[in-house]
C-alpha positions in Angstrom: 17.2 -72.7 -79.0 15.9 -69.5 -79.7 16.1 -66.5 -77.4 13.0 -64.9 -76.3 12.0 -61.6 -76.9 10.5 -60.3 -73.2 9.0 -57.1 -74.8 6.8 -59.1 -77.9 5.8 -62.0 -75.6 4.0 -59.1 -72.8 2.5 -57.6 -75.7 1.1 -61.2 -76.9 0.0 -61.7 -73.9 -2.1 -58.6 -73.6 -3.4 -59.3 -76.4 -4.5 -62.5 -75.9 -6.2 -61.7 -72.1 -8.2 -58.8 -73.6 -10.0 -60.6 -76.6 -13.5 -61.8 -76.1 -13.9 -65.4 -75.4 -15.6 -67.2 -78.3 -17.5 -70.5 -77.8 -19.4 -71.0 -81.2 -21.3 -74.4 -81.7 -19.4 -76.2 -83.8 -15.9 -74.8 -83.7 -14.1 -76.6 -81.6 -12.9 -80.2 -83.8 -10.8 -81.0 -80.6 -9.9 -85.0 -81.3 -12.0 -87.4 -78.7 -9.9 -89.0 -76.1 -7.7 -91.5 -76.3 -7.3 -90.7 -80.8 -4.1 -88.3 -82.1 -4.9 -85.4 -84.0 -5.3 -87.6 -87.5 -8.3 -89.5 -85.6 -6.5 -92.8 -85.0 -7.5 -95.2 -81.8 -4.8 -96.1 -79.6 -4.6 -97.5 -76.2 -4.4 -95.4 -73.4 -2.5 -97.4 -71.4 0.2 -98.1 -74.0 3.4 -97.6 -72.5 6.5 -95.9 -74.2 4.2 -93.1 -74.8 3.8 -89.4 -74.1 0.3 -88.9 -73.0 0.1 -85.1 -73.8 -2.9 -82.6 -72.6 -4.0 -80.7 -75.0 -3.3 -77.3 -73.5 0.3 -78.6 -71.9 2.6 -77.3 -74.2 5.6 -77.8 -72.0 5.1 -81.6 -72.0 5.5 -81.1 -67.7 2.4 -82.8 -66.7 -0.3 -79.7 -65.7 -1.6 -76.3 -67.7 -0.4 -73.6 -66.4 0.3 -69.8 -66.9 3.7 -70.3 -68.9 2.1 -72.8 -71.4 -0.1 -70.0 -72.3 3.1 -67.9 -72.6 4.6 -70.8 -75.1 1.4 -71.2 -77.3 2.2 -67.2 -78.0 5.5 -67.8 -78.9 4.4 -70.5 -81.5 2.2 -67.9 -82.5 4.6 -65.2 -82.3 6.5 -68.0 -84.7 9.2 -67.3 -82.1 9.5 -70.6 -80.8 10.1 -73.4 -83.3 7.3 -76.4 -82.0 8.0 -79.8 -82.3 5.9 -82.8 -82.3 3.0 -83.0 -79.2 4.0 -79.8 -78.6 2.5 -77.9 -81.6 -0.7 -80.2 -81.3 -1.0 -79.3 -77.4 -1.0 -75.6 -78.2 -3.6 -75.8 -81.1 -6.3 -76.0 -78.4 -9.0 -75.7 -80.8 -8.0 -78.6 -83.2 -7.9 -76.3 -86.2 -4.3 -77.0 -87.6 -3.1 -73.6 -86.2 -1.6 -72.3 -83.4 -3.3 -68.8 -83.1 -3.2 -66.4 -79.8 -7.0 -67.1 -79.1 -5.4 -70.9 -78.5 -3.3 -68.9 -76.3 -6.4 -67.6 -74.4 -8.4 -71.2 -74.3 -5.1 -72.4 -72.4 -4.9 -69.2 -70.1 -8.3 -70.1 -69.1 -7.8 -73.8 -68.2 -4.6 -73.0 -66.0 -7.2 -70.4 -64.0 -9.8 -72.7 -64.5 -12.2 -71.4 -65.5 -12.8 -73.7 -68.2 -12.5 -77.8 -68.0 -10.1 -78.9 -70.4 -9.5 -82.3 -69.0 -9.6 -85.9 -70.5 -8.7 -84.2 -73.7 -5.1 -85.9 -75.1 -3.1 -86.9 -77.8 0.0 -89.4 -78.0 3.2 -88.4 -79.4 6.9 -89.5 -78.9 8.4 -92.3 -77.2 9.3 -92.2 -73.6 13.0 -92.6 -72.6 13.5 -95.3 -69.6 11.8 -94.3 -66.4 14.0 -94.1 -62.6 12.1 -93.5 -59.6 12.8 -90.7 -57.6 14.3 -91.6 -54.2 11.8 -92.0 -51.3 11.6 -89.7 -48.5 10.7 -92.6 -46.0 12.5 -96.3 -45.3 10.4 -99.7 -44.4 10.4 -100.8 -41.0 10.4 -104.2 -41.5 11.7 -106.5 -44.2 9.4 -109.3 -42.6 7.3 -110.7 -45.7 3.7 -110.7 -45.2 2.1 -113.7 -42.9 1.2 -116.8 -45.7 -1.3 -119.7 -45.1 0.7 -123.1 -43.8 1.6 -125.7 -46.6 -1.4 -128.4 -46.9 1.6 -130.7 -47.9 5.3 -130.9 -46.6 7.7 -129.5 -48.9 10.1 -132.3 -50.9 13.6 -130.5 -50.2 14.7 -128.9 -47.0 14.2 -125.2 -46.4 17.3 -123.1 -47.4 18.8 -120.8 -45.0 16.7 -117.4 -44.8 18.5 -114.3 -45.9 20.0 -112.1 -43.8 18.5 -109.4 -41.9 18.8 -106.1 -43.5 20.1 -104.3 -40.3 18.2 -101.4 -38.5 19.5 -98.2 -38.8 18.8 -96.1 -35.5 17.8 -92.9 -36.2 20.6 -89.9 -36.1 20.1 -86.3 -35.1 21.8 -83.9 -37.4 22.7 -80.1 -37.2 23.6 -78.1 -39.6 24.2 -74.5 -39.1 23.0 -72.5 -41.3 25.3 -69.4 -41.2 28.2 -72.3 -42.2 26.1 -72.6 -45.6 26.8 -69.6 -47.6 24.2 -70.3 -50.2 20.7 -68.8 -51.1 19.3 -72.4 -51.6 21.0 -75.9 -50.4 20.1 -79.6 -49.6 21.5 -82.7 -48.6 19.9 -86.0 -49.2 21.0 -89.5 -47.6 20.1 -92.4 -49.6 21.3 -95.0 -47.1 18.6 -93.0 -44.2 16.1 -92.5 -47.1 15.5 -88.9 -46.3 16.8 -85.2 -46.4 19.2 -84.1 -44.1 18.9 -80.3 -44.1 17.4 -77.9 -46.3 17.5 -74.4 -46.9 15.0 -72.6 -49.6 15.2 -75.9 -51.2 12.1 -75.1 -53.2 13.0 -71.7 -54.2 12.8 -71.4 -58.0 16.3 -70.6 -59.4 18.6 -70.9 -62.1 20.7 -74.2 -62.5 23.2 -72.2 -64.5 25.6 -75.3 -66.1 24.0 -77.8 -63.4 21.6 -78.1 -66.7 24.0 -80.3 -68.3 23.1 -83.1 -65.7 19.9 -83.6 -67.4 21.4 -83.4 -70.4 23.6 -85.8 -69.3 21.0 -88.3 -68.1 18.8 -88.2 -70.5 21.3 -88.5 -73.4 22.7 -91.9 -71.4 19.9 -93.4 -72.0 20.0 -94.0 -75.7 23.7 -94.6 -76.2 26.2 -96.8 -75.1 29.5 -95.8 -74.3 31.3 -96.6 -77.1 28.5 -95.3 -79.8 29.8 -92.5 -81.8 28.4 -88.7 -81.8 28.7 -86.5 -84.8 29.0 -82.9 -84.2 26.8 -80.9 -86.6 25.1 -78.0 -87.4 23.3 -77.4 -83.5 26.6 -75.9 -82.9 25.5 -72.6 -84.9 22.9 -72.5 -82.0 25.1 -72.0 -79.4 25.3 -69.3 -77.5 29.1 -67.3 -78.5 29.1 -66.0 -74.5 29.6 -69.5 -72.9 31.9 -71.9 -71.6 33.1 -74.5 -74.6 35.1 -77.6 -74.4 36.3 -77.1 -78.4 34.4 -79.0 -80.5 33.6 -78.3 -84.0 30.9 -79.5 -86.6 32.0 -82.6 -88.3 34.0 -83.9 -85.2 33.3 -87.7 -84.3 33.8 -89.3 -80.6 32.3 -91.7 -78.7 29.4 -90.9 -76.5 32.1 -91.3 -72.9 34.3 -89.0 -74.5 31.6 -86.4 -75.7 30.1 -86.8 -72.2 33.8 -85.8 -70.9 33.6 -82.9 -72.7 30.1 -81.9 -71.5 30.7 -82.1 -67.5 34.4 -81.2 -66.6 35.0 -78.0 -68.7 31.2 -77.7 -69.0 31.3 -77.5 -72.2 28.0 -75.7 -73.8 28.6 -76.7 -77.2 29.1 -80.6 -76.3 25.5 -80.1 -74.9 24.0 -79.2 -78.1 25.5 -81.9 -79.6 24.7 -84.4 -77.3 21.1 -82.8 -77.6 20.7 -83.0 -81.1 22.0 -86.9 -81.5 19.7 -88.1 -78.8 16.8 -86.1 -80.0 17.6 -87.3 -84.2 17.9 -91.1 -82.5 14.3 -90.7 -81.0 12.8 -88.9 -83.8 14.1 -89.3 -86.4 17.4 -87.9 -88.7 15.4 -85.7 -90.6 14.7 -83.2 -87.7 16.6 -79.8 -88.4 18.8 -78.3 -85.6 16.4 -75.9 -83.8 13.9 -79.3 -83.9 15.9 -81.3 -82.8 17.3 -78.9 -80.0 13.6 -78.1 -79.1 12.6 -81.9 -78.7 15.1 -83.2 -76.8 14.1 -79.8 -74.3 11.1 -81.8 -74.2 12.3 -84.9 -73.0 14.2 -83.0 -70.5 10.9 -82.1 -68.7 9.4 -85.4 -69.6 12.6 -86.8 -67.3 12.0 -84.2 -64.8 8.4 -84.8 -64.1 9.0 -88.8 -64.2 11.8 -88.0 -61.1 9.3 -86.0 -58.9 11.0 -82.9 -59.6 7.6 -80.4 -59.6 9.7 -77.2 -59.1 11.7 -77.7 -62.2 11.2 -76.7 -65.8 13.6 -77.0 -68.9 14.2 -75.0 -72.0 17.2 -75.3 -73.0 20.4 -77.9 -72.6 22.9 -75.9 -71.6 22.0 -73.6 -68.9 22.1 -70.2 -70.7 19.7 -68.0 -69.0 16.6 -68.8 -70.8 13.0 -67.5 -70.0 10.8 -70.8 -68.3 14.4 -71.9 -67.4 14.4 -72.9 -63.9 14.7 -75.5 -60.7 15.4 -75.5 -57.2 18.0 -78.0 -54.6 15.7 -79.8 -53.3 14.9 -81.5 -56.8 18.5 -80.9 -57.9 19.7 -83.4 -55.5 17.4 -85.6 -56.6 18.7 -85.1 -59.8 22.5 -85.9 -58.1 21.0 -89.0 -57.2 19.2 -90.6 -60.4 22.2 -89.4 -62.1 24.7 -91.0 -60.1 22.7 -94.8 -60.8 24.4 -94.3 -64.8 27.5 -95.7 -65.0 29.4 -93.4 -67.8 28.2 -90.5 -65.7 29.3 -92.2 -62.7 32.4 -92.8 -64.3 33.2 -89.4 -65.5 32.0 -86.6 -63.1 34.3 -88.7 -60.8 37.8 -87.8 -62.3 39.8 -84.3 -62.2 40.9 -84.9 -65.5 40.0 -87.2 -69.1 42.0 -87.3 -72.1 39.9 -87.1 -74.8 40.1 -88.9 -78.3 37.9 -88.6 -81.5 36.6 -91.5 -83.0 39.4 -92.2 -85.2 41.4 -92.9 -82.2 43.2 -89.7 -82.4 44.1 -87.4 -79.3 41.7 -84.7 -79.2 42.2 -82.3 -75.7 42.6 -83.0 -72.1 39.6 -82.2 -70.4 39.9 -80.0 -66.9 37.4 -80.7 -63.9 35.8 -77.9 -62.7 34.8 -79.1 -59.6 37.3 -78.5 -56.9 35.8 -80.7 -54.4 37.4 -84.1 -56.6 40.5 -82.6 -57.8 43.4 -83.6 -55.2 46.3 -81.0 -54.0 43.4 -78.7 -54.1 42.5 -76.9 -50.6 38.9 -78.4 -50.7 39.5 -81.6 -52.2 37.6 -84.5 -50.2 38.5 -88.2 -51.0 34.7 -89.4 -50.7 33.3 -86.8 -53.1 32.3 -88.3 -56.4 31.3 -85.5 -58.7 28.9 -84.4 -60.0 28.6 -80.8 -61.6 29.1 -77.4 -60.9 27.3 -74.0 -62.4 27.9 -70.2 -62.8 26.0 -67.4 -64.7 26.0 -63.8 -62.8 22.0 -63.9 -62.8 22.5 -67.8 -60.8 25.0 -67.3 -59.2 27.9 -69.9 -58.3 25.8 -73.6 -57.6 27.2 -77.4 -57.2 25.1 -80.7 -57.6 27.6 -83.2 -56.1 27.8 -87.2 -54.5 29.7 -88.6 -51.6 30.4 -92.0 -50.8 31.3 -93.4 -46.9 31.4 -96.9 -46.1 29.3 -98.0 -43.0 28.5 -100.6 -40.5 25.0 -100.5 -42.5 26.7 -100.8 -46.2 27.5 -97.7 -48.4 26.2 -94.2 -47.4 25.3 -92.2 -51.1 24.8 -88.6 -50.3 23.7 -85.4 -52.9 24.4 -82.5 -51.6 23.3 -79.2 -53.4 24.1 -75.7 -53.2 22.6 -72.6 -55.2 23.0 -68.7 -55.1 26.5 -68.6 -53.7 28.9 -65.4 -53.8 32.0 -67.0 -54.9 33.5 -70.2 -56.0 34.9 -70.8 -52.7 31.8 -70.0 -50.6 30.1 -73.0 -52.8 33.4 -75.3 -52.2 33.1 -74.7 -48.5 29.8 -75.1 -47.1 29.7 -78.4 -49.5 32.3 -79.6 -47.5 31.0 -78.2 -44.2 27.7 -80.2 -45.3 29.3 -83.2 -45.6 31.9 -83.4 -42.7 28.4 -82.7 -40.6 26.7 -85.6 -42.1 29.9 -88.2 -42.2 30.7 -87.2 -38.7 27.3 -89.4 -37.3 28.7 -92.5 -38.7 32.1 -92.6 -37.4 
């Protein structure tokens, strides 16, 4: 992914805002709803399909501000486009991505022009996961039917049982305890946030970026399938935390994911980036495309999961301009996350020995995450992962899962904390969290 240059992109901008708007008859060939760019019908209800605006370069669901600031970069040709994403920005349908298509979007994110029921169709969807509700039935009665006209031939079978009423549980967390700019805590088995604290405060996710990475990449391998380590590698950034890998190196997608979320390793998230991107698009995608699409799918993921204060551009957490989330949608993250099993399976352990794809031993891979490792002073037995984070603009940050058995059934919690001081201030007021929460269902 390509670096931004801060000092070009405000001049773009300036640019852009001060040229006079142009509306000649005639010159806008935008495509008619529901057709691609080329003019072909398809259905707009066709599902495994990106419905992109024209105007929504980011792919996250609304115009805004920073697609403007994209559609300059394409401009700029600093920012390498890649499918929908080129055809989004050329607002005016001319082939081109120019900074008056730049302007045109501005416009529409301050609305002052309409540029709705204007899309194209582009790449394929990965598999959608709801986000987890904030609210829980109260009743699992099914709804009254009409009595049988005829008696049934077999005898009723026994009804099931009674999914049992959880009483509601007052929680307090103090908030000097949680030494963290930004933290959350969500309780699947109570359906609801715990606590919150700046939990929609834009921030950055430092490494907790490979957990997208990680999810979205699970869905289009299996376990056992076999990454290639190429040429993406020249992309990463030499100022980041690596797990060792080198271009032509072959694992399987477990192992690869080993590498990616215990020693956080930046340059297994480029690879995993470019083999997921290459398997929905197609091999012949260079390195910066391929890099650049699966960014794509990263905020397609994130607005499928709810998470609106959340945007992606790149897979590894380098600080990135348009490069940001918050806890609150972090946790929810945690929890989508924590439903696939090889991320399940790996976040879990302190340690993996890994193996390349010939079968040979490759490295031991190192968890980085105190909170799972035992002997440690802030191990916890119920913690289950899931990944931690640390750039000096993000500070030290921690997406992780707990697990505690119940009366009720299992208790999944996702904890979050962003903005801490130091690697034990993040360790500690996880595990202050979570002692607070266990504690009402002992």
């Amino acid at each position: 992914m390509y670096r931004k240059n801060h000092a070009v992109i405000a001049l773009l901008l300036a640019l852009c805002l001060s040229l006079t708007p142009v509306f000649a008859n005639g010159a806008d060939t935008r495509t008619e709803e529901g057709t691609t760019s080329e003019g072909t019908t398809l259905d707009p209800e066709a599902e495994g399909l990106l419905r992109i605006e024209i105007g929504d370069v980011d792919l996250d669901g609304a115009v805004t501000a920073n697609d403007g600031r994209f559609a300059l970069l394409i401009a700029a040709q600093l920012y390498v486009p890649v499918n929908g994403q080129f055809d989004a920005a050329d607002f005016d349908r001319d082939g081109f991505v120019r900074a008056t298509d730049a302007r045109e979007i501005l416009r529409v994110a301050a609305k002052l022009r309409d540029g709705s029921g204007i899309f194209i169709y582009s790449a394929p969807l990965p598999p959608t996961t709801a986000r987890p509700t904030t609210t829980r039935p109260t009743t699992t009665e099914a709804p009254p039917t009409e009595p049988p006209t005829e008696p049934p031939t077999e005898p009723p079978t026994e009804p099931p049982p009674a999914q049992p009423v959880i009483p509601p549980r007052e929680y307090y967390f103090d908030p000097d305890r949680i030494a963290a700019k930004s933290a959350a805590i969500f309780d699947e088995l109570e359906g609801r946030f715990l606590y919150e604290k700046n939990s929609h405060v834009h921030r950055e996710p430092a490494s907790m970026t490979k957990l997208m990475t990680a999810y979205v990449s699970s869905w289009f391998f299996e376990p056992d399938d076999v990454i290639t380590v190429g040429r993406e590698q020249y992309l990463v950034d030499s100022n980041t935390s690596r797990a060792g890998i080198y271009v032509g190196q072959s694992m399987t997608y477990e192992n690869m994911l080993a590498c990616l979320m215990l020693p956080s390793g930046c340059d297994a998230a480029y690879a995993l980036a470019a083999n997921t991107a290459r398997k929905v698009y197609g091999e012949e995608l260079s390195a910066s495309q391929a890099i650049a699409a699966f960014v794509g799918l990263m905020n397609v993921s994130a607005n499928d999961l709810g998470m609106s204060d959340t945007h992606y551009a790149c897979p590894d957490g380098f600080p990135t301009y348009g490069h940001y989330t918050c806890a609150h949608d972090m946790a929810i993250l945690g929890w989508a996350s924590y439903t696939r099993d090889a991320i399940r399976r790996v976040v879990s352990q302190s340690r993996i020995r890994v193996y390349n794809a010939d079968g040979s031993f490759f490295a031991t891979m190192y968890n980085t995450n105190d909170l799972v490792v035992p002997g440690n002073s802030y191990y916890l037995s119920y913690v289950r992962g899931i990944k931690t984070g640390w750039h000096s603009g993000a500070g030290y940050c921690l997406t992780t899962a707990a697990v505690q058995d119940t009366e009720y059934g299992e208790r999944r919690m996702f904890a979050v904390v962003m903005g801490c001081g130091t690697k034990g201030d993040r360790f500690r007021s996880l595990k202050y969290m979570y002692e607070t929460a266990m504690a009402a269902y002992k």
